[in-house]
N, CA and C of each residue as an Amber inpcrd file, in Angstrom:
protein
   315
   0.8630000  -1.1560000   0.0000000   0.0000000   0.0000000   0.0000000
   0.9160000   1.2270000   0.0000000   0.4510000   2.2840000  -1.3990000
   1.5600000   3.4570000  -1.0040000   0.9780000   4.8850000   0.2200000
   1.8080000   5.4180000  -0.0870000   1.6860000   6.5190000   1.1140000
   0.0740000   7.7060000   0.4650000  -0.1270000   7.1730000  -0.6640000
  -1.4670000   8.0110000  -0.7180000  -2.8550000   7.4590000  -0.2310000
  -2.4460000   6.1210000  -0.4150000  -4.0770000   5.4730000  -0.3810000
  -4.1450000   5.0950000   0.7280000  -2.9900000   4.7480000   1.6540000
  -3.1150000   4.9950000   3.2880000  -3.0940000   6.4570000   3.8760000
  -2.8950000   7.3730000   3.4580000  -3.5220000   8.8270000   3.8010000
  -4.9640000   8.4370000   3.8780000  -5.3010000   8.3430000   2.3590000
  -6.8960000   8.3120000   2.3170000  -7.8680000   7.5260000   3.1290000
  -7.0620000   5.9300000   3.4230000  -7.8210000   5.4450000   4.0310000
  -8.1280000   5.8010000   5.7900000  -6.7150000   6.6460000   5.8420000
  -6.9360000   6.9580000   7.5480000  -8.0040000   8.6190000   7.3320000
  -7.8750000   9.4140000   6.6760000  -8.7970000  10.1550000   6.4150000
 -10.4930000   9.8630000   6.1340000 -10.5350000   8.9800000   5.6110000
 -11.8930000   8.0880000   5.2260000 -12.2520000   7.7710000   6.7190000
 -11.5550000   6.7070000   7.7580000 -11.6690000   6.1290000   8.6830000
 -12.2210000   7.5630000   9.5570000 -11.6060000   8.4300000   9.5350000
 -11.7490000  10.0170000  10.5870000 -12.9650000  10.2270000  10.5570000
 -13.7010000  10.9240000   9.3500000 -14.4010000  11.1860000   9.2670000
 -15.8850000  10.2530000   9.3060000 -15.4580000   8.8370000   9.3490000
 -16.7200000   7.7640000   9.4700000 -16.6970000   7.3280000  10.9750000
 -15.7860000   7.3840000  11.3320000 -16.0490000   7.2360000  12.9120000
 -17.2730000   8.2970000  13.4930000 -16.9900000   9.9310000  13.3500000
 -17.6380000  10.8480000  14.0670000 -19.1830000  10.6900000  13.4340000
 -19.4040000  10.2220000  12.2180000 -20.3770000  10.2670000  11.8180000
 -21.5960000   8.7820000  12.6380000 -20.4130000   8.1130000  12.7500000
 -21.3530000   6.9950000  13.2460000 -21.6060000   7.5200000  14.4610000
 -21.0580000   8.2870000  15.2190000 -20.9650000   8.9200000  16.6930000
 -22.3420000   9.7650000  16.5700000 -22.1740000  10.9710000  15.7230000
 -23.3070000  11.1690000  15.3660000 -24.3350000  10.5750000  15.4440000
 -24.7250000   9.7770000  14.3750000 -25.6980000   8.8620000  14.2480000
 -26.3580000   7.9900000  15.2050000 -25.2570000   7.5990000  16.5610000
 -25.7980000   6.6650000  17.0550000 -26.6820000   7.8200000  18.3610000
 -25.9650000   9.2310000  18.3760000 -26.3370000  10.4930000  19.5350000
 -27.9580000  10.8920000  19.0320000 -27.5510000  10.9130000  17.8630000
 -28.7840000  11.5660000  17.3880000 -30.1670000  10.0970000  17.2000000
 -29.6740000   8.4840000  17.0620000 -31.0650000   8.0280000  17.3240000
 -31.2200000   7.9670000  18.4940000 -30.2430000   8.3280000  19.8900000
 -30.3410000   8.0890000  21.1430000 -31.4280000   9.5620000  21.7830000
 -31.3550000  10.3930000  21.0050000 -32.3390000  11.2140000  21.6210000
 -33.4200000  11.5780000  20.5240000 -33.7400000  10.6500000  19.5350000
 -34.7270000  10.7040000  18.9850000 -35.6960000   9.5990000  19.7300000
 -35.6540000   8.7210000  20.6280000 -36.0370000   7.9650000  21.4320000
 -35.2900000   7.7790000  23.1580000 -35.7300000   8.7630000  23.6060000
 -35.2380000   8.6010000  24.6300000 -36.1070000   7.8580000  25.9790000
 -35.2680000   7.4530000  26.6820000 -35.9480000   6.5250000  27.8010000
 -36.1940000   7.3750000  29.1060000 -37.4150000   8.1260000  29.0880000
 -37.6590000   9.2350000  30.1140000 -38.8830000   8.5920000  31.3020000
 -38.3910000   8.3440000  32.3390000 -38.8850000   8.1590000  33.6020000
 -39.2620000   8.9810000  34.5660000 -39.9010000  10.4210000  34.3880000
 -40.1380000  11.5270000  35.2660000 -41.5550000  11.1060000  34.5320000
 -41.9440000  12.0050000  36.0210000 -43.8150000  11.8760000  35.9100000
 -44.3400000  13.3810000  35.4660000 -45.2750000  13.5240000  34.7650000
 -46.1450000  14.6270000  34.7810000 -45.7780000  15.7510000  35.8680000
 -45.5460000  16.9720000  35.6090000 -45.7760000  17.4020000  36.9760000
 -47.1860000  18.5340000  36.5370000 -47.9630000  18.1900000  35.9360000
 -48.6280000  19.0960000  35.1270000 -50.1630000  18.7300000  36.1440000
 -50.9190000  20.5090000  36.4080000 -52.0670000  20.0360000  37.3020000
 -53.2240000  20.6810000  36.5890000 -54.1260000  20.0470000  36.5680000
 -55.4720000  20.6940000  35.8200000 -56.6200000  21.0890000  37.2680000
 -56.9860000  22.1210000  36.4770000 -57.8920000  23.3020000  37.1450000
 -58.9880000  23.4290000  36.7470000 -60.2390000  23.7010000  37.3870000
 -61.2200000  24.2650000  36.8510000 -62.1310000  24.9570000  38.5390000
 -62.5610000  25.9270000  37.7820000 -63.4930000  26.3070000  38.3220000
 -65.1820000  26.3240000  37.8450000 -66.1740000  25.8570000  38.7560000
 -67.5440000  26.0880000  38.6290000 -67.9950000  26.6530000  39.5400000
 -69.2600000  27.5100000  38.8790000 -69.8530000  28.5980000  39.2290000
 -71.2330000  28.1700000  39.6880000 -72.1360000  28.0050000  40.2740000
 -73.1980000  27.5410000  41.0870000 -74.0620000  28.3880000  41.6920000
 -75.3740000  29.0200000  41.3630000 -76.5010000  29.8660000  42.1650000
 -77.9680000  28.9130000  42.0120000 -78.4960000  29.5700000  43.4240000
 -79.7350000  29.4330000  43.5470000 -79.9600000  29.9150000  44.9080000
 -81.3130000  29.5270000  45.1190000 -82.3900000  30.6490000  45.7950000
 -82.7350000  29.7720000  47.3820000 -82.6970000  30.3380000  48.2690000
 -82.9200000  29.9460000  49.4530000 -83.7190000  30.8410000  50.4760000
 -84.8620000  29.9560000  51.6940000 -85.4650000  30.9290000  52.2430000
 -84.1880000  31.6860000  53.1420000 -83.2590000  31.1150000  53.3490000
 -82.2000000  31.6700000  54.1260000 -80.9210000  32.0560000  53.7600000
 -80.1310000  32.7620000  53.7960000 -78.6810000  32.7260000  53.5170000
 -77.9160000  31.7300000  53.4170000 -77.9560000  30.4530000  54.5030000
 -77.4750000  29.5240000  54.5300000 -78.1340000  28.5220000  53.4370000
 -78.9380000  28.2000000  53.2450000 -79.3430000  27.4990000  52.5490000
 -79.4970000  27.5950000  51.1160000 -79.4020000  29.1360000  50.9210000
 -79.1700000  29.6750000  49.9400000 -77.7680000  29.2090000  49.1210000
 -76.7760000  29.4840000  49.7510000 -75.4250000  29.0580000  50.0070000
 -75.3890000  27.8630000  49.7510000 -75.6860000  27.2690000  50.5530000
 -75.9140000  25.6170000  50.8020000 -75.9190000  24.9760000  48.9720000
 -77.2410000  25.0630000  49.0730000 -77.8540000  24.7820000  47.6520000
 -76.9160000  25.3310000  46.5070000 -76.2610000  26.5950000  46.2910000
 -75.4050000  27.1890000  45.1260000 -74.3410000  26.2150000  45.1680000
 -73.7850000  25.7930000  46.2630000 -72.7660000  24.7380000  46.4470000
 -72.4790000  23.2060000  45.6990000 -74.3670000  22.7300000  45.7660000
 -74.4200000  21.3970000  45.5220000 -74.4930000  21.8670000  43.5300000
 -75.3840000  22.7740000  43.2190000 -75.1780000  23.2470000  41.9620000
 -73.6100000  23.1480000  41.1630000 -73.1460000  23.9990000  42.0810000
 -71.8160000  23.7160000  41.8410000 -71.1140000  22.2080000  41.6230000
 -71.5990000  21.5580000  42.4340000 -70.8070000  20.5140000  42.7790000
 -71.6480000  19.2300000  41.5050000 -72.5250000  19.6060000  41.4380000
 -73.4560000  18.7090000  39.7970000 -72.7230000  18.9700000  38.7260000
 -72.4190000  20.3130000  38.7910000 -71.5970000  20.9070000  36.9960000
 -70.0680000  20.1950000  37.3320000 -69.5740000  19.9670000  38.2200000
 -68.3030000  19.5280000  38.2390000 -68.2130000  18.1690000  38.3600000
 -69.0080000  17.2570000  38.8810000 -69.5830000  15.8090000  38.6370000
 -69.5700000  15.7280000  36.9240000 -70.4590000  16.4760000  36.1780000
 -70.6790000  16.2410000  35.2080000 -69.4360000  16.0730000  34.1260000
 -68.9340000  17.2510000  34.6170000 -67.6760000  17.2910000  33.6850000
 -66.1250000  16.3320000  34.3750000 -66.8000000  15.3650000  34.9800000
 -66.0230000  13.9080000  35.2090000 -65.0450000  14.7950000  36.0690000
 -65.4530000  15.3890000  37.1530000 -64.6610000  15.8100000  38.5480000
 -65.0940000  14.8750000  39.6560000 -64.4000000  14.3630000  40.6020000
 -64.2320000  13.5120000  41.7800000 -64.8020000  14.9460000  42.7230000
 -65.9440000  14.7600000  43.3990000 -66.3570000  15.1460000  44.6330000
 -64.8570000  15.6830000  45.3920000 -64.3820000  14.5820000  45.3100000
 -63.1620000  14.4450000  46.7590000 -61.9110000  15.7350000  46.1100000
 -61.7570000  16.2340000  44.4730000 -61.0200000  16.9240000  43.9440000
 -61.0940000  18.2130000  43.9920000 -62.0520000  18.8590000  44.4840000
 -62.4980000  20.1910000  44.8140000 -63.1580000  20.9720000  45.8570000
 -62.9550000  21.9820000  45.8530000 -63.6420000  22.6130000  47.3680000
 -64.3120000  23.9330000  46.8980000 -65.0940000  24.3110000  47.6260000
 -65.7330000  25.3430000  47.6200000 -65.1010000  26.4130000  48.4920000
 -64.8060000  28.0600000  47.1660000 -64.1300000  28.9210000  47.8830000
 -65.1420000  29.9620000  48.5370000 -65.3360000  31.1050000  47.3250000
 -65.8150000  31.8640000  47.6880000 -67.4660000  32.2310000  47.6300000
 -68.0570000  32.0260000  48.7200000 -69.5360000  32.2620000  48.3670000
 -70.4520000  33.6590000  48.7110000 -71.7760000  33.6580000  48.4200000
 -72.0500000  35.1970000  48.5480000 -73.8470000  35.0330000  48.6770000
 -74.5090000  35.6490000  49.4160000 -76.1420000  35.4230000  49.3490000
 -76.4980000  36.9440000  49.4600000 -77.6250000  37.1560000  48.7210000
 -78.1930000  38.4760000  48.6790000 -79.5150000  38.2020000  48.6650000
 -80.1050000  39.2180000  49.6170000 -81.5140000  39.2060000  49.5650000
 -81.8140000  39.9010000  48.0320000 -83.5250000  39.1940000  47.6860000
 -83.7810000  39.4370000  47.0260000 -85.2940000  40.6760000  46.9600000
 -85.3720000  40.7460000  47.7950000 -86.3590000  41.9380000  48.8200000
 -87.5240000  41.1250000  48.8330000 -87.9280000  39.7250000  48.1640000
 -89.6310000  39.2080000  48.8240000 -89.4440000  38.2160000  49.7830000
 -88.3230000  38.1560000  50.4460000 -88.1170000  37.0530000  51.5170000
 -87.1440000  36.0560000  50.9060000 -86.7900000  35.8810000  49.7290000
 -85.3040000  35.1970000  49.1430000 -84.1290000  35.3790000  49.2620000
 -83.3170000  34.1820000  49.0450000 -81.6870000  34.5480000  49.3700000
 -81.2910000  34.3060000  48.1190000 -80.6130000  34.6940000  46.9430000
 -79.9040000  34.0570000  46.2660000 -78.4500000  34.0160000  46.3390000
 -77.8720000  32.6220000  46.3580000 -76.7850000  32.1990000  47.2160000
 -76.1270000  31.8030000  45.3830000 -74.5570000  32.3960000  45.8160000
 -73.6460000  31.8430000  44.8540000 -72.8800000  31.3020000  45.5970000
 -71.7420000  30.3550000  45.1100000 -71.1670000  30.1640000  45.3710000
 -69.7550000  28.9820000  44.3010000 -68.3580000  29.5460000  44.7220000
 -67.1050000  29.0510000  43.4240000 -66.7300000  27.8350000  44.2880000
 -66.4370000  27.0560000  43.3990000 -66.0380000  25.5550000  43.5630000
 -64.5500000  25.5930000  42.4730000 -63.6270000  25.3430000  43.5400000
 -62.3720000  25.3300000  42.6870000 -61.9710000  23.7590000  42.6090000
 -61.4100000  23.1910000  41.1430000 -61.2060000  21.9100000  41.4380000
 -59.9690000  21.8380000  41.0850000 -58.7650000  20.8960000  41.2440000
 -57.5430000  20.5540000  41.4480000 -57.3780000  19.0390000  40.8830000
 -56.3890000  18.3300000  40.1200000 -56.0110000  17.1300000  39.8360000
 -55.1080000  17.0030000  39.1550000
């Protein structure tokens, strides 16, 4: 073998090594083996009114409203709480009671 075509072949060899290096980096993070969990949390809020002879019950009741619309939309009872609520007379002897249901999961 003369002194050119062993140049070439160690030049050839250089440049096919890094490439396979390459190649093997780049299918290693085109599939990577990732074991971390979600840390991602979903939210919602529902909104809930109705009418009570009392404040409390007024309240009361806007709550369970609340708590039907968030059932519905496939929320766990046990995933949410009720924040902020509010009753106002309605001047003929009514309460109308709101009240926010924040949910978490």
């Amino acid at each position: 073998m003369n002194r050119s075509s062993a140049l070439r072949l160690r030049t050839a060899a250089a440049l096919a090594v890094p490439a396979l290096l390459l190649g093997g980096a780049s299918t290693a993070l085109a599939a990577p083996a990732v074991t971390r969990t979600a840390a991602w949390t979903e939210t919602a809020v529902f909104v809930g009114t109705a009418y009570g002879h009392t404040p409390n019950s007024a309240i009361v009741a806007a709550g369970e409203v609340a708590y039907t619309k968030a059932v519905s939309a496939f929320w766990l009872r046990s995933q949410c709480n009720i924040g902020l609520t509010n009753a106002t007379p309605d001047g003929i002897g009514w309460y109308l009671g709101q009240a926010r249901l924040y949910c978490s999961r």
